[in-house]
DOVOFI-558698 format. One record per residue: residue in one letter; x, y, z of N, C-alpha, C in turn. Coordinates in Angstrom, 1 decimal. Example, Ala and Ser with C-alpha at 12.3 -4.5 7.8 and 13.67 -1.06 7.14 Angstrom:
2
(pt A; (13.2; -5.7; 7.8); (12.3; -4.5; 7.8); (13.2; -3.3; 7.8)),
(pt S; (12.8; -2.2; 7.1); (13.7; -1.1; 7.1); (12.9; 0.0; 7.9)),
END
This chain:
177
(pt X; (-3.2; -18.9; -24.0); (-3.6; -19.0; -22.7); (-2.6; -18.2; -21.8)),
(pt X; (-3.3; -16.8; -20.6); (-2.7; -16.4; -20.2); (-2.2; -17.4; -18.7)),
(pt X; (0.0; -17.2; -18.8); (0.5; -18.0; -17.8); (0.3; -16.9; -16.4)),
(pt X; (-0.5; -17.6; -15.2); (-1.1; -16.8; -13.9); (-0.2; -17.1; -13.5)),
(pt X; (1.0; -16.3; -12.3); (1.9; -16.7; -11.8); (1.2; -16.8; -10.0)),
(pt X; (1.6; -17.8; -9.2); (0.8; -17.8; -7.7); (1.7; -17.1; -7.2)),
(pt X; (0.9; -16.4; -6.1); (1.9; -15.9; -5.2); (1.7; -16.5; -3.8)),
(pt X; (3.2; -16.3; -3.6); (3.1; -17.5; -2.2); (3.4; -16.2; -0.9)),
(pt X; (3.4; -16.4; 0.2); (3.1; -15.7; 1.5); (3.7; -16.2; 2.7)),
(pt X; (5.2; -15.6; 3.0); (5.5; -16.4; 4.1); (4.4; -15.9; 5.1)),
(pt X; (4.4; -17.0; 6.3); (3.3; -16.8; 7.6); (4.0; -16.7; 8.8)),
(pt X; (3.9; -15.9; 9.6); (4.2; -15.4; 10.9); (3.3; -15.7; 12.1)),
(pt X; (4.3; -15.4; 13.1); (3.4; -15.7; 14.3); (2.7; -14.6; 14.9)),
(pt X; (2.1; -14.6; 15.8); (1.6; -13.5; 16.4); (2.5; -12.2; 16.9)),
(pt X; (3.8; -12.7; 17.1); (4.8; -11.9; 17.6); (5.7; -11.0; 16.5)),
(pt X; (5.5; -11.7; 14.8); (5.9; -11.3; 13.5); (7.2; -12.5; 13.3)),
(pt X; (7.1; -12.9; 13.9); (8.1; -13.8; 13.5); (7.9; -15.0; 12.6)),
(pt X; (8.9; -15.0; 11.6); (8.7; -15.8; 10.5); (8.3; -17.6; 10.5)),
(pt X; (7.5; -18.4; 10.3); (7.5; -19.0; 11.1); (8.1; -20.4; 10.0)),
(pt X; (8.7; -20.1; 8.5); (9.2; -21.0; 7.9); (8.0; -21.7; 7.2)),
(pt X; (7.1; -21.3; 7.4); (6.0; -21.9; 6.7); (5.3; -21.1; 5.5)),
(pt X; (4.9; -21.5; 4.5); (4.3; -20.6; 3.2); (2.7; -20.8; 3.2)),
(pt X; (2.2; -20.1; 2.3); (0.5; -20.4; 2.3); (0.4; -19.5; 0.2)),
(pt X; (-0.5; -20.0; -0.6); (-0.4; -19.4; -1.5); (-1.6; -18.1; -1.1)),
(pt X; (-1.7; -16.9; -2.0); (-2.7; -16.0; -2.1); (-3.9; -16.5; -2.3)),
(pt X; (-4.8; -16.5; -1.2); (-6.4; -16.9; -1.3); (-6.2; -18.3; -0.7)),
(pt X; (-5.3; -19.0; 0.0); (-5.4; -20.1; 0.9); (-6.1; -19.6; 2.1)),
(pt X; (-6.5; -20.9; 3.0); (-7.1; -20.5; 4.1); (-6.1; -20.2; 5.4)),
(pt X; (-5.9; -19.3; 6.0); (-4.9; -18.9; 7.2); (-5.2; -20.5; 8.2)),
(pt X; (-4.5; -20.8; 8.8); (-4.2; -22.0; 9.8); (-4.4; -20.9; 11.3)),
(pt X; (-5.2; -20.9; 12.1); (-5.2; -20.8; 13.0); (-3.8; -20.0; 13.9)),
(pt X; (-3.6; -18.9; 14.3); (-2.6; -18.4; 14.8); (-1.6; -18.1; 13.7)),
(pt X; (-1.8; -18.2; 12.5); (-0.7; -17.4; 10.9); (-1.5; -16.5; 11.0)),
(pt X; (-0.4; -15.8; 10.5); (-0.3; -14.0; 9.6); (0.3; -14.0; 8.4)),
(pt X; (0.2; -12.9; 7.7); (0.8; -12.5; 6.6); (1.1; -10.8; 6.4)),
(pt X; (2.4; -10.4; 6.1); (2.5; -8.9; 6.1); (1.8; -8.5; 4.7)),
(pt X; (1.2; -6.9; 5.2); (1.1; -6.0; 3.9); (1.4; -4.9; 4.3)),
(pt X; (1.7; -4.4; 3.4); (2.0; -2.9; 3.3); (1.4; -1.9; 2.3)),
(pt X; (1.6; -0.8; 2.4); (1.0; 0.6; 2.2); (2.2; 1.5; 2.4)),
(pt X; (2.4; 2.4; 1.0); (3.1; 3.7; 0.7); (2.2; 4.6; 0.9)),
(pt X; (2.5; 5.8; 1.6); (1.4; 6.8; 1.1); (2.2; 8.1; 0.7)),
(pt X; (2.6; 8.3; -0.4); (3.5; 9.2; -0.8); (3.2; 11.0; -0.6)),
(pt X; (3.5; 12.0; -0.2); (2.4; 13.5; 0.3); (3.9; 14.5; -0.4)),
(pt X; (3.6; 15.4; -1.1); (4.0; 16.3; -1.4); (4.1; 17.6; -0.7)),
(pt X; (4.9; 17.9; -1.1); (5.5; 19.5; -0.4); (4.4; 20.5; -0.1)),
(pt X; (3.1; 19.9; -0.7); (1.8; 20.6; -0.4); (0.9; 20.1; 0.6)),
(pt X; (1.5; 19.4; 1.4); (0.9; 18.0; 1.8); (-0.5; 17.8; 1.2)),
(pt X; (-0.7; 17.2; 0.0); (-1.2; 16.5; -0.9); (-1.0; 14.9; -1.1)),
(pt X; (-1.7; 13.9; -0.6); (-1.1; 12.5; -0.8); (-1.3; 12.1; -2.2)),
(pt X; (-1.1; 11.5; -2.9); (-0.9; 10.6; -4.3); (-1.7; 9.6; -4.1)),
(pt X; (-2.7; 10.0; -4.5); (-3.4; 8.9; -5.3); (-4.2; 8.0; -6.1)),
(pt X; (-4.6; 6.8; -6.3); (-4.6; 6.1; -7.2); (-5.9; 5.5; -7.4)),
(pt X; (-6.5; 5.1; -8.9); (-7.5; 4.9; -9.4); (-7.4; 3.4; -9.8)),
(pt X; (-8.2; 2.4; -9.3); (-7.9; 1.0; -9.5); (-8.7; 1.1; -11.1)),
(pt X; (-8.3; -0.1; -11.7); (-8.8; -0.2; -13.2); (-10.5; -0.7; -12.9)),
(pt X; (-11.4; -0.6; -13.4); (-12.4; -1.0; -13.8); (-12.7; -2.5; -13.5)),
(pt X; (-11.6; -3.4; -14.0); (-11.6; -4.7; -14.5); (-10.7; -5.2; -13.1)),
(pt X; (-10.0; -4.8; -12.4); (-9.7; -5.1; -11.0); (-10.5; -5.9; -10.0)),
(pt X; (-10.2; -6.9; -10.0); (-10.9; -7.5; -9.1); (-11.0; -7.1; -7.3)),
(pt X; (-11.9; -6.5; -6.7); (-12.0; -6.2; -5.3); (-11.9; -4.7; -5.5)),
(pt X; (-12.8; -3.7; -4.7); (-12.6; -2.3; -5.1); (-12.4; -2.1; -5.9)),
(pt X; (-13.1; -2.3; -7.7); (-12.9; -2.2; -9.2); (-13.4; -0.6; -9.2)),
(pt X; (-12.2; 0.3; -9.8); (-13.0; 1.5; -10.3); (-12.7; 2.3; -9.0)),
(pt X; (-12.0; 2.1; -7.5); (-12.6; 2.8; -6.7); (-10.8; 3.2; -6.1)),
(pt X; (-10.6; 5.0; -5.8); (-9.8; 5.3; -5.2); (-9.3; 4.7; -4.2)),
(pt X; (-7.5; 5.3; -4.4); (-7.1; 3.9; -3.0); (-5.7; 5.2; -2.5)),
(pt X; (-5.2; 4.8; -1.8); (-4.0; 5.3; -1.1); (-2.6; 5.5; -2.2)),
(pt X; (-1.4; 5.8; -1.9); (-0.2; 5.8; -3.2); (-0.4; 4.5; -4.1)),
(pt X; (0.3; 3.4; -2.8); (0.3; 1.4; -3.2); (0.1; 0.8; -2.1)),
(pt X; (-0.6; -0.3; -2.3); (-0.5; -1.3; -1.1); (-0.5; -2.5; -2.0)),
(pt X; (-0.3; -3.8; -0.7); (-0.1; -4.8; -1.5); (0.3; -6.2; -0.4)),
(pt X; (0.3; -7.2; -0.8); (0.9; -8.3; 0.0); (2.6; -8.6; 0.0)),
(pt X; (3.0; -8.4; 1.1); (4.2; -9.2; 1.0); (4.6; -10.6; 0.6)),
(pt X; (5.4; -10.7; -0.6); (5.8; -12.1; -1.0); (6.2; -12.7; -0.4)),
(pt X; (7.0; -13.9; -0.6); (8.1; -14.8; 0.5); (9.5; -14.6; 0.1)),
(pt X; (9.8; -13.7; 1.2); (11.5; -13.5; 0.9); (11.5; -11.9; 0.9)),
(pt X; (10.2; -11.1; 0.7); (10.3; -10.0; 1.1); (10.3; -9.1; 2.7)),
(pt X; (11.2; -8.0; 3.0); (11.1; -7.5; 4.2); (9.8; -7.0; 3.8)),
(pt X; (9.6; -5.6; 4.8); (8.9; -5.0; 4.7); (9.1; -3.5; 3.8)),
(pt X; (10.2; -3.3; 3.4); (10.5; -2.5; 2.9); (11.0; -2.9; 1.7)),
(pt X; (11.0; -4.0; 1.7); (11.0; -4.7; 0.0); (9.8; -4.6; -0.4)),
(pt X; (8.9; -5.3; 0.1); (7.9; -5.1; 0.0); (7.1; -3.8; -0.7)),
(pt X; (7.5; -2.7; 0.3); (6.9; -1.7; -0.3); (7.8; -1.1; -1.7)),
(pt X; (9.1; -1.0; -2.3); (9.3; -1.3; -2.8); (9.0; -1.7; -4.1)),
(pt X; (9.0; -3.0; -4.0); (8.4; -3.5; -5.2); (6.7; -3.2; -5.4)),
(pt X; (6.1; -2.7; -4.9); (4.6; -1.7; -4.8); (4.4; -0.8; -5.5)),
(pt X; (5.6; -0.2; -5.0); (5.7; 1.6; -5.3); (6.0; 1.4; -7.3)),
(pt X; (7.1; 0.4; -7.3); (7.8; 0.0; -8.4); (7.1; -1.0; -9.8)),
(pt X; (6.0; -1.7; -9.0); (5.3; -2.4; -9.7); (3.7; -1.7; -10.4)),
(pt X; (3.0; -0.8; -9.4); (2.0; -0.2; -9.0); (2.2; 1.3; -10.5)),
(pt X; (3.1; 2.1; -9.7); (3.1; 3.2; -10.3); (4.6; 3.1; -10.7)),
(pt X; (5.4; 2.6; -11.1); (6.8; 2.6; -11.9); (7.4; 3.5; -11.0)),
(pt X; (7.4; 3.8; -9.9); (8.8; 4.5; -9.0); (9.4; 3.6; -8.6)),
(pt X; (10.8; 3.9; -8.8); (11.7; 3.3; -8.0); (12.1; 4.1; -6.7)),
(pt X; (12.3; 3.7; -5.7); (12.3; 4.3; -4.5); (13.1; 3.6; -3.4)),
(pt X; (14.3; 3.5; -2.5); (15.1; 3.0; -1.9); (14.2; 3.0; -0.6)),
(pt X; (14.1; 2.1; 0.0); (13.6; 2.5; 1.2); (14.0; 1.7; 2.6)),
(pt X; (15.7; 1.4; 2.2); (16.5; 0.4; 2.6); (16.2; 1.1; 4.7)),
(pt X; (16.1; 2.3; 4.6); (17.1; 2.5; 5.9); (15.9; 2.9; 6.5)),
(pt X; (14.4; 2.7; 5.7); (12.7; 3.6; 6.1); (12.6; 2.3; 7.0)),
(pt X; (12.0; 2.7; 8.6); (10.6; 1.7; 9.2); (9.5; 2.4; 8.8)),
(pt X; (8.4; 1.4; 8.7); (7.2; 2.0; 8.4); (6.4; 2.7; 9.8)),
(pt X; (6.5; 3.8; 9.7); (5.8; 4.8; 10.4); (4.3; 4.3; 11.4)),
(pt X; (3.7; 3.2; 11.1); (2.4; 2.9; 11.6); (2.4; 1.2; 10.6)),
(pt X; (1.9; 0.5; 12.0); (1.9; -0.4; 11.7); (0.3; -1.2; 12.2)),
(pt X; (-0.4; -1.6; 11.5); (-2.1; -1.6; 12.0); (-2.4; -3.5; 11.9)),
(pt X; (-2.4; -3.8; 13.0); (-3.1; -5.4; 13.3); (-4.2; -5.4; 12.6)),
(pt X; (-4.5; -6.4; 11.5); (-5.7; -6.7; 11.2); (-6.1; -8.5; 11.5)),
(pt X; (-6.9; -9.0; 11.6); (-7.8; -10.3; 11.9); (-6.5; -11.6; 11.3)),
(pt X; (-5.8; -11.5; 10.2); (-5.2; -12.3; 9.5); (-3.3; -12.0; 9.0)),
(pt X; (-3.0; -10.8; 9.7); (-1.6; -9.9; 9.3); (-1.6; -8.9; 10.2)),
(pt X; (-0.5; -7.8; 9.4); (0.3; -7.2; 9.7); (-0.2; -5.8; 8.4)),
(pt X; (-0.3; -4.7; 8.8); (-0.2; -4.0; 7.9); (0.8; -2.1; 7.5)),
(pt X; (1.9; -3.0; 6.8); (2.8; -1.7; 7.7); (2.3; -0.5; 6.5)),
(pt X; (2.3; 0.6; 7.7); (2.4; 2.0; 6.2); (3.8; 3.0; 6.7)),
(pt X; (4.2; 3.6; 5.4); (5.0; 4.3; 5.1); (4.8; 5.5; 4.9)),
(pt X; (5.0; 6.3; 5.5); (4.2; 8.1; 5.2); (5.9; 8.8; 4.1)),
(pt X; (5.8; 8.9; 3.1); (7.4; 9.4; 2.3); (7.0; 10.8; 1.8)),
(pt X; (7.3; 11.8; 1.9); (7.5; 12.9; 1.6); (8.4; 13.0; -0.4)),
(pt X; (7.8; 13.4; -1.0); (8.2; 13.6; -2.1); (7.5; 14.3; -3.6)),
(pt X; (8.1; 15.0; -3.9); (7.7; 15.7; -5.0); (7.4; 15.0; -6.6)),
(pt X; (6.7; 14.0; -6.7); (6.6; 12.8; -7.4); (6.3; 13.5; -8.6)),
(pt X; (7.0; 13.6; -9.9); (6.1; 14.1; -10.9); (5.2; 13.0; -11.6)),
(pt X; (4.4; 13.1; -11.7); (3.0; 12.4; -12.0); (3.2; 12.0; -13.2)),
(pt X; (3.4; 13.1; -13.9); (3.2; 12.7; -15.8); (4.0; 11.7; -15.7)),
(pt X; (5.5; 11.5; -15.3); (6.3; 10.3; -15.8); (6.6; 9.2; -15.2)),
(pt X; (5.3; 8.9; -14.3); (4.9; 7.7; -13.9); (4.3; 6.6; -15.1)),
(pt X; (5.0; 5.3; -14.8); (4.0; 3.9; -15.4); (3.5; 3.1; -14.9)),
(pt X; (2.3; 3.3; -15.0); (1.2; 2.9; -14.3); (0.6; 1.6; -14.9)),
(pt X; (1.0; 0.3; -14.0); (0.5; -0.9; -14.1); (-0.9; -1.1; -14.6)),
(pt X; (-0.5; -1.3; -15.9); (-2.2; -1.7; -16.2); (-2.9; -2.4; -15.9)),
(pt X; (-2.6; -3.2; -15.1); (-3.8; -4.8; -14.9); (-4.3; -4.1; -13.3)),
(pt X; (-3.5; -3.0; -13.0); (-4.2; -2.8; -11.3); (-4.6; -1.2; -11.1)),
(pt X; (-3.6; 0.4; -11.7); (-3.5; 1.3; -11.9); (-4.4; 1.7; -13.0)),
(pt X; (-5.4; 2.7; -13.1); (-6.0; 3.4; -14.5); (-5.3; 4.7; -14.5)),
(pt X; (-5.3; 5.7; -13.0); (-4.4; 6.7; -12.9); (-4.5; 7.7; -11.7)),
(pt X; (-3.6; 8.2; -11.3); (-3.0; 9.0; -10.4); (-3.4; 10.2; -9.9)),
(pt X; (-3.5; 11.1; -9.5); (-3.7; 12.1; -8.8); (-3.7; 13.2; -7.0)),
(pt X; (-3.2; 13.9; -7.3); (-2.9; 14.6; -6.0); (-3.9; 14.9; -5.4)),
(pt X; (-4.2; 14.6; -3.7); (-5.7; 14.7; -3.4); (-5.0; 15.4; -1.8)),
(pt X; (-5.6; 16.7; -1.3); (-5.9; 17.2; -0.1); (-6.3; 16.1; 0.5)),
(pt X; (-6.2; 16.2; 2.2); (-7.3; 15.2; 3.1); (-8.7; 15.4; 3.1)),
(pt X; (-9.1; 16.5; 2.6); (-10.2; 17.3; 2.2); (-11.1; 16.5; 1.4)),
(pt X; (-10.1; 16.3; 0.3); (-10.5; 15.2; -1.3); (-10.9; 14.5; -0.7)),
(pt X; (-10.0; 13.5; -0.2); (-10.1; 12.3; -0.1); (-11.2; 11.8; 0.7)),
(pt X; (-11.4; 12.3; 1.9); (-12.8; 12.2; 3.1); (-14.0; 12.7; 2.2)),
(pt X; (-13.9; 13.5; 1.0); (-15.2; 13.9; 0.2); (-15.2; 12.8; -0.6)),
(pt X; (-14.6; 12.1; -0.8); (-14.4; 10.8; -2.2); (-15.0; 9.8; -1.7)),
(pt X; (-14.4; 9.8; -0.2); (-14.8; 8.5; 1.0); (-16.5; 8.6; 1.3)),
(pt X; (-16.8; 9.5; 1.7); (-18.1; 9.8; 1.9); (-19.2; 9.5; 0.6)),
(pt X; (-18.4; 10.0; -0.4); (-19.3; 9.3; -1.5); (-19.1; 8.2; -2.4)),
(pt X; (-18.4; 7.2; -2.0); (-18.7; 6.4; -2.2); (-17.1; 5.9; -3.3)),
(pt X; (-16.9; 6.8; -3.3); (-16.2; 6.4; -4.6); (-14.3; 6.0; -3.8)),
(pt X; (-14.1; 6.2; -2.4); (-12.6; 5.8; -2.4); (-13.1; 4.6; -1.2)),
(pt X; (-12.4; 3.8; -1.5); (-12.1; 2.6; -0.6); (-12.5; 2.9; 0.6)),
(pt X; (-13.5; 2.1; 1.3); (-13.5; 2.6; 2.8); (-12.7; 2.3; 4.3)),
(pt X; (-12.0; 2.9; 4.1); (-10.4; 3.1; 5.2); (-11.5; 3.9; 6.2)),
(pt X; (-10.9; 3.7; 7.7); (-11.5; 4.5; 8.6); (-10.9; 5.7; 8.2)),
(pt X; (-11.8; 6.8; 8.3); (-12.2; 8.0; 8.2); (-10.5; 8.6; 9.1)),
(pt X; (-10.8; 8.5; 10.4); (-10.0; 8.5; 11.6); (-8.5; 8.1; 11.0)),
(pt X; (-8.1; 7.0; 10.1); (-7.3; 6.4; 9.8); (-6.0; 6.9; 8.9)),
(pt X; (-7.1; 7.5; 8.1); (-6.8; 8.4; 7.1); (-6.2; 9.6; 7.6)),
(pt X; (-7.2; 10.4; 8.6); (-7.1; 11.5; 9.2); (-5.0; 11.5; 9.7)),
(pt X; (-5.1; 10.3; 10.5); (-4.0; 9.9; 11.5); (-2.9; 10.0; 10.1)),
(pt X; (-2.9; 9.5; 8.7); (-1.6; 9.4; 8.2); (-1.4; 11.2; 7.7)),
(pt X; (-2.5; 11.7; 7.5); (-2.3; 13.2; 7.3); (-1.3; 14.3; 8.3)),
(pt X; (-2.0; 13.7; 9.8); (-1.0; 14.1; 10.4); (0.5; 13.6; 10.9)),
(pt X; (0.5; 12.5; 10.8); (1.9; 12.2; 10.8); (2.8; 12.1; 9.9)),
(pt X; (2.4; 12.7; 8.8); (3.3; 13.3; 7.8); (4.1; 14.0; 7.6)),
(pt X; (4.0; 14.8; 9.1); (5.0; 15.9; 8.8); (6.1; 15.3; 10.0)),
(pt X; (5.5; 14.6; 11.0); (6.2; 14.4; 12.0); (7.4; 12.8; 12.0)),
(pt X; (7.0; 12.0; 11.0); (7.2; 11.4; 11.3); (7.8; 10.8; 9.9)),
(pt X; (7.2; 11.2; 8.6); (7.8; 11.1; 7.5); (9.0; 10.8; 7.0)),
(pt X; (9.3; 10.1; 6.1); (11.0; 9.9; 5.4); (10.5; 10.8; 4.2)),
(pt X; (11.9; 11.4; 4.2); (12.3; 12.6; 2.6); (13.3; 11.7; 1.9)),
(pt X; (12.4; 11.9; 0.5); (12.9; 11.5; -0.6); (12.9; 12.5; -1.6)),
(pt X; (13.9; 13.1; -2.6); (14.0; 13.8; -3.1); (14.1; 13.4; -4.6)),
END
């Protein structure tokens, strides 16, 4: 029998402040809690972003393009732990991102969702790619991606949303080499 490990979620207030209280993954939010997530979107010297093919067997968006990593924040992670352990768990980069704020930060109904725009020349082949969530990788124009979105096949992120991390990639980006 496979051992499921839970993941638990510290909860915040409306203001992001921690509020000392936990909730597991797939509990019901209590009225006025949040929970952080985050998003890498890693773009190359070509501005090309990296991205990623969920497995088949993936529960939620099975089979369907997605951004570099995203993910929920554990309890006890910043935000840049967080992404971190994404980047690290997701596609096997290790990646410091001690001294990164996340570039855009987007309110959703139940959290916080920070993204990271990182500039980097990621070689692809010698990536390890989490099997139970990753099938595999690829460099995609904003071009790609809005033609992937359209048909059906990449996660449907606002159009606009997408558009917004393309451009602030150049401006607003951390370099990692």
């Amino acid at each position: 029998m496979e051992m499921v490990s839970l993941e638990i979620w510290d909860i915040y207030d409306k203001d992001r402040n921690k509020t000392g209280k936990t909730m597991e993954r797939g509990g019901v939010f209590a009225e006025n809690s949040y929970h952080m997530v985050v998003h890498v979107c890693i773009f190359n010297s070509d501005g090309k972003m990296l991205i990623q093919q969920r497995q088949p067997f993936k529960e939620g968006w099975s089979n369907m393009w997605d951004i570099t990593v995203g993910g929920s924040a554990i309890s006890g992670d910043s935000s840049q732990t967080a992404a971190e352990r994404e980047l690290l768990e997701e596609i096997g980069l290790k990646m410091d991102l001690t001294n990164i704020r996340p570039q855009l930060t987007v309110n959703f109904e139940v959290g916080f969702d920070d993204y990271y725009l990182i500039e980097s020349n990621v070689d692809i082949e010698g990536l390890q790619l989490q099997h139970e969530e990753v099938q595999r990788v690829k460099w995609a124009t904003k071009e790609d991606i809005f033609q992937m979105l359209e048909s059906g096949e990449f996660i449907p992120y606002y159009k606009n949303l997408l558009g917004l991390l393309f451009e602030m990639r150049n401006r607003y980006s951390a370099h990692s080499r």
